[in-house]
C-alpha positions in Angstrom: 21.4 -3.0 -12.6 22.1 -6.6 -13.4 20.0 -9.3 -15.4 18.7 -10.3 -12.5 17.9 -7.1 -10.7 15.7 -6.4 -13.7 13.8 -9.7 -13.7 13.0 -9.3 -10.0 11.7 -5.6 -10.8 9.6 -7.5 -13.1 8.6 -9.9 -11.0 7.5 -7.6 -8.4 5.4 -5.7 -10.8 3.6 -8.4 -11.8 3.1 -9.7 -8.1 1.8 -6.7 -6.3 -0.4 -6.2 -9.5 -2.2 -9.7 -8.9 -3.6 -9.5 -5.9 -7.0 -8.1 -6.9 -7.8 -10.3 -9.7 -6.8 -13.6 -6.7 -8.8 -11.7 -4.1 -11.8 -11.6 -6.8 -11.3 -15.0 -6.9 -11.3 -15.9 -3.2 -14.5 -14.0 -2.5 -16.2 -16.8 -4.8 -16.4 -19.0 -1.1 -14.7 -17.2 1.4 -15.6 -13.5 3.7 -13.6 -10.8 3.2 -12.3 -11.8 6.9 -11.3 -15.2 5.9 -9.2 -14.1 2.9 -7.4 -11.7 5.3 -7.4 -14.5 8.6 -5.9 -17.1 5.5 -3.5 -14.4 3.8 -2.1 -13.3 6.4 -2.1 -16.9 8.6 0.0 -17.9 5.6 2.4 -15.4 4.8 3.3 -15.5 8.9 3.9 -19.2 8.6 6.9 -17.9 6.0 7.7 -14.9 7.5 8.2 -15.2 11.1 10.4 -18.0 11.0 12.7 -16.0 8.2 12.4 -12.6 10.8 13.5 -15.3 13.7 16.6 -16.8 11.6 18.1 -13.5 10.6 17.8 -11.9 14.1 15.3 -9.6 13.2 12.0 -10.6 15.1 13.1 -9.9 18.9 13.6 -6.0 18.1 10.2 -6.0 16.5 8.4 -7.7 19.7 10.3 -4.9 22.1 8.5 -2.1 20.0 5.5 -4.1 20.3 3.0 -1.6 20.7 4.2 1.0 17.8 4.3 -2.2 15.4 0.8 -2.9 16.6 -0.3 0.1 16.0 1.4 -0.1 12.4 -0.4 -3.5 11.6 -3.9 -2.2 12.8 -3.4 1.5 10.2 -1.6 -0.8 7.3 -3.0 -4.1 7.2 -5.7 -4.7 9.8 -7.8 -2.4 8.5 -7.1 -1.5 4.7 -6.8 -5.1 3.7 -10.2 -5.5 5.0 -11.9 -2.9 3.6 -9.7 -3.6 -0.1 -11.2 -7.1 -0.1 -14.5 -5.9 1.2 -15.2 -3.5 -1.4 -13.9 -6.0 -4.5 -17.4 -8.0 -3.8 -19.1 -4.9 -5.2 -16.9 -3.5 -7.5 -14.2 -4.3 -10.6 -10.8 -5.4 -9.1 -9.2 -3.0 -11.8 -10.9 0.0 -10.2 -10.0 -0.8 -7.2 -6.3 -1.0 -8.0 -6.7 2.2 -9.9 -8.1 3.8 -6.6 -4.8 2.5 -4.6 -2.9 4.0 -7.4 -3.6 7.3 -5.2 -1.6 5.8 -2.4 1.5 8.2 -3.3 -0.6 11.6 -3.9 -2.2 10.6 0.0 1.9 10.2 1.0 2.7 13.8 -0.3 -0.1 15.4 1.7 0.9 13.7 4.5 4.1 15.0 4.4 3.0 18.3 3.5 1.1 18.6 6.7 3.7 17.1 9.1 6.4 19.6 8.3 8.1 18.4 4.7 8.2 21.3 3.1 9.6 20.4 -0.3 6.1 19.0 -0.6 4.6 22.6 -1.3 7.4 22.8 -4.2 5.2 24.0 -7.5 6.8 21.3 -9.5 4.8 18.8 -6.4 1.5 20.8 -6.2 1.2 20.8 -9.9 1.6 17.0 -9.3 -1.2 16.9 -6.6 -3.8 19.3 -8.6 -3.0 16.7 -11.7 -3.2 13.7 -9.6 -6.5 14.8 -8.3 -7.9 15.7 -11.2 -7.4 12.1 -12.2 -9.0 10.4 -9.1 -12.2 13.2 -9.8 -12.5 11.9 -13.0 -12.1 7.7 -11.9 -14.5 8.4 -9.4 -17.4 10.7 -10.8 -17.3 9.3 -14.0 -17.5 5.5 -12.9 -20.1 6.4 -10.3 -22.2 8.1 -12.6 -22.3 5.2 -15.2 -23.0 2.8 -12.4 -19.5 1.1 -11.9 -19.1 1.8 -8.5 -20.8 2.6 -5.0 -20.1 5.8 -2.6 -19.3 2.8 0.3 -16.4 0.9 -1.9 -14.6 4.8 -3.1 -15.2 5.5 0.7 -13.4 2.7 2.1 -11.1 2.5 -0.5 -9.8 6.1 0.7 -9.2 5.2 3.8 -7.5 2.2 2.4 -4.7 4.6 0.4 -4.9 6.4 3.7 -3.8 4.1 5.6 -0.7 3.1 3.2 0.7 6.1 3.1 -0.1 7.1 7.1 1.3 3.8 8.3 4.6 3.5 7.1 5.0 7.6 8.0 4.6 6.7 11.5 6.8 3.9 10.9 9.7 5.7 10.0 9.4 8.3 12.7 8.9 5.7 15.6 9.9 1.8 13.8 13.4 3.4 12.9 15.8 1.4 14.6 13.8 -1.9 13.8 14.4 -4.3 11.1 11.5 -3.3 8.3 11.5 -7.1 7.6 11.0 -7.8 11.5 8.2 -5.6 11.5 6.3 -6.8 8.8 6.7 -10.2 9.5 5.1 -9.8 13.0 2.6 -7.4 11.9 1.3 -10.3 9.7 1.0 -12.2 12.5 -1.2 -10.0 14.7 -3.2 -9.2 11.9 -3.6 -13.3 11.3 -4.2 -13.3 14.9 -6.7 -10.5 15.3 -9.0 -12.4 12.6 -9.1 -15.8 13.6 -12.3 -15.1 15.2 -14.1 -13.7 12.3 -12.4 -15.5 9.9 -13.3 -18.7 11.4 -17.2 -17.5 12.4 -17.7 -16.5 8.8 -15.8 -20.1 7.2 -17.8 -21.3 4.3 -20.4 -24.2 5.4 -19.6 -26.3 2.7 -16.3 -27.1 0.9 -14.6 -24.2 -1.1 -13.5 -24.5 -4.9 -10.0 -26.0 -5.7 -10.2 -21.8 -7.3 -10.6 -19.9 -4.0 -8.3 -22.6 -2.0 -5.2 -21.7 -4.8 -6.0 -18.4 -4.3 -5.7 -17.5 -0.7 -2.3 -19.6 -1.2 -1.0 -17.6 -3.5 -2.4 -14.9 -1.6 -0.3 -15.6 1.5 2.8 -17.2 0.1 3.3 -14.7 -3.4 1.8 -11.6 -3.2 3.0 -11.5 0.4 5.6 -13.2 1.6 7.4 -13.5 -1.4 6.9 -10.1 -3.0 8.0 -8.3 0.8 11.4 -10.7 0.4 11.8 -9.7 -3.1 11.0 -5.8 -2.5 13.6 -5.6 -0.1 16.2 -7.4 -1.8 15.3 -5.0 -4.6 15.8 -2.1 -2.3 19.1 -2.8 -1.2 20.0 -3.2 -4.7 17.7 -0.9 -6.8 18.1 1.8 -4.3 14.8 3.4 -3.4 14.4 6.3 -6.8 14.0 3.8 -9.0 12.2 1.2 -7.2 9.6 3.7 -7.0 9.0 2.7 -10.5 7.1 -0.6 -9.2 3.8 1.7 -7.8 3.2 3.3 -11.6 3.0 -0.2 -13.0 1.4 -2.7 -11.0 -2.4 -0.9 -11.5 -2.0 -1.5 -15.0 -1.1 -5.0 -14.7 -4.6 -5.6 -12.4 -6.7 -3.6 -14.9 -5.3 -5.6 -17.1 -5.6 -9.1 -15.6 -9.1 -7.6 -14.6 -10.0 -7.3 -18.3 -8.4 -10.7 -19.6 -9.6 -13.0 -16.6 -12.9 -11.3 -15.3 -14.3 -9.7 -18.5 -14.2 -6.4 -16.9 -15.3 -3.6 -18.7 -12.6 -0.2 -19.8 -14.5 2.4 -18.7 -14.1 6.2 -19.7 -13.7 7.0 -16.1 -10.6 4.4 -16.2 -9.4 5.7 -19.8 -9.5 9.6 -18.6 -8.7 9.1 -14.8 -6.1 6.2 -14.6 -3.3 8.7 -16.4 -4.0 11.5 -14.9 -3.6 9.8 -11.7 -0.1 8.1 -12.8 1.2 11.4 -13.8 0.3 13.0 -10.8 1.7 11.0 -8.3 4.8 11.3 -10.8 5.7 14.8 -10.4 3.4 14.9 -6.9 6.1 12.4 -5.5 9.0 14.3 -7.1 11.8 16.2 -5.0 13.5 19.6 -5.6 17.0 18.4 -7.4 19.9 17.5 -5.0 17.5 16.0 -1.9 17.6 12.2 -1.7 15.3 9.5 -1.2 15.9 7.1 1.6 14.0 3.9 1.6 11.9 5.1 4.8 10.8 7.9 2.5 10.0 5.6 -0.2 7.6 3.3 1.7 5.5 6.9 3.2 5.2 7.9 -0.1 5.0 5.6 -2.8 4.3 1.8 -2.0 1.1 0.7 -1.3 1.7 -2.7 0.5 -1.3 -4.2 -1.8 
C-alpha cells in the first residue's frame, strides 16, 4: 500500500463514521424522509452522471428490477428507519447497533449454503458478537438510553445491509457495482420526493441542517462509494474490511465531542464485544479467499 492508499483508507473511515452525528444534525428542521429524499437527490446528481460517463449505467437499467429490489432492502428502507430512530436515540448507539451488520452477514451465509460459516473459529465469533449486542441493548434499555422501536428498526436496518448486497452478488453479478448504486440512489431519491416534499419544513431551515444534508449527499455518499471502490481495487477486499471495525468508533466519538452524548456501560461492555465478534465471526478457514462481492454481504454496512 502506498501513501496515498493509506490516506484514502483513512478518509473513508472517517466518512462512513460521520453520517450519524450530520443526520443528528439534519433532524434539527428536516423529517427523516426529507433527509433521505435530499441525500439521496444529491448523491444522484453526482452519481448518475459519473455511472453514464464510464459506461456503467445502461447494464444497471437492463437489470432494473433486481436493482430495484436492491435499493428498496439496502437503502429505501434502512436509511429510513437509521434516520428515524436517531430522533430518539444517541447517534453513537446507533452506529454501535450497525456495527452488527457483519455478525447479520455470517448468518446469512450460514443459512444459504456457506458452510465455512459453521467453522468453530466463526461461531465462537457469533456467540461473542452476540454477547456484545445483548449487553449494548439490555444494558442501555434498562438505564433508559434507548427504546424497543429504535433497537427494532435498527435490526432490520443491519438486516437489510448484509441481505442486500447477498442478493446482489447472486443476481447483480455481471453489473457494474458502481452502476448499481448510482441508480439505486436515484429510485430511492425518486421513491421519496413525495414524502419528502409533504413533510418540508414550513419555515426556513438552519444554515446547520442545509450543510448537513449537503454533506450528506455529496461526502458520506457519493464521495465515500467513489473512494470505497477505488480502495477496493487497490486495497483488495481482506484488508479493506478493516474500514467496518473503525468507523463506529469514530461516530461514538464525534457523538461524544459534538452532541455531549453520554459513555454508557452498555457502550463500554457491548461495543468490544461486538468488534471482536464480527472479527473472528467474519473470519474464513485459512487458504479460502475473499472476493469483493463477499466483502460487501458480509462486512460493509453502506451507512
Amino acid at each position: 500500500m502506498t501513501r496515498r492508499d493509506y490516506a484514502l483508507f483513512g478518509l473513508l473511515c472517517v466518512i462512513w463514521g460521520i453520517p450519524y452525528l450530520f443526520i443528528k444534525f439534519a433532524l434539527t428542521d428536516f423529517s427523516p424522509a426529507t433527509v433521505v429524499l435530499l441525500r439521496t437527490g444529491i448523491a444522484a446528481l453526482i452519481m448518475v452522471p459519473i455511472a453514464i460517463a464510464r459506461g456503467e449505467f445502461r447494464a444497471a437499467l437492463k437489470a432494473f428490477p433486481w436493482v430495484l429490489a436492491f435499493a428498496l432492502v439496502e437503502m429505501a428502507g434502512p436509511w429510513w428507519l437509521l434516520t428515524d430512530s436517531e430522533t430518539r436515540i444517541s447517534s453513537g448507539l446507533v452506529a454501535l447497533m450497525i456495527a452488527t451488520t457483519p455478525l447479520m452477514g455470517t448468518l446469512i451465509g450460514a443459512f444459504s449454503g456457506d458452510r465455512s460459516a459453521w467453522h468453530s473459529t466463526r461461531l465462537i465469533g457469533l456467540g461473542i458478537g452476540f454477547a456484545g449486542v445483548v449487553s449494548l441493548v439490555w444494558i442501555n434499555l434498562n438505564e433508559g438510553h434507548a427504546d424497543l422501536r429504535s433497537i427494532i428498526q435498527l435490526t432490520i436496518v443491519s438486516f437489510g445491509y448484509a441481505a442486500a448486497p447477498a442478493m446482489a452478488a447472486r443476481k447483480l453479478a455481471h453489473v457494474s457495482t458502481f452502476g448499481v448504486i448510482a441508480l439505486s440512489v436515484a429510485i430511492v431519491a425518486v421513491l421519496y420526493l413525495i414524502p419528502g416534499i409533504s413533510s418540508w419544513p414550513s419555515y426556513t431551515p438552519s444554515a446547520k441542517s442545509i450543510v448537513s444534508v449537503f454533506v450528506l449527499g455529496t461526502i458520506c455518499t457519493a464521495l465515500a462509494f467513489i473512494v470505497f471502490f477505488t480502495l477496493l481495487d487497490r486495497m483488495g477486499a481482506v484488508r479493506i474490511t478493516l474500514i467496518t471495525y473503525i468507523n463506529p468508533a469514530v461516530a461514538v466519538a464525534l457523538g461524544i465531542i459534538f452532541l455531549s452524548e453520554p459513555i454508557t456501560i452498555g457502550t463500554l461492555i457491548g461495543f468490544p464485544l461486538v468488534i471482536i465478534g464480527s472479527w473472528f465471526a467474519t473470519k474464513r478457514p485459512t487458504g479460502r479467499k475473499l472476493g469483493p462481492q463477499v466483502l460487501a454481504v458480509e462486512t460493509t454496512p453502506l451507512s
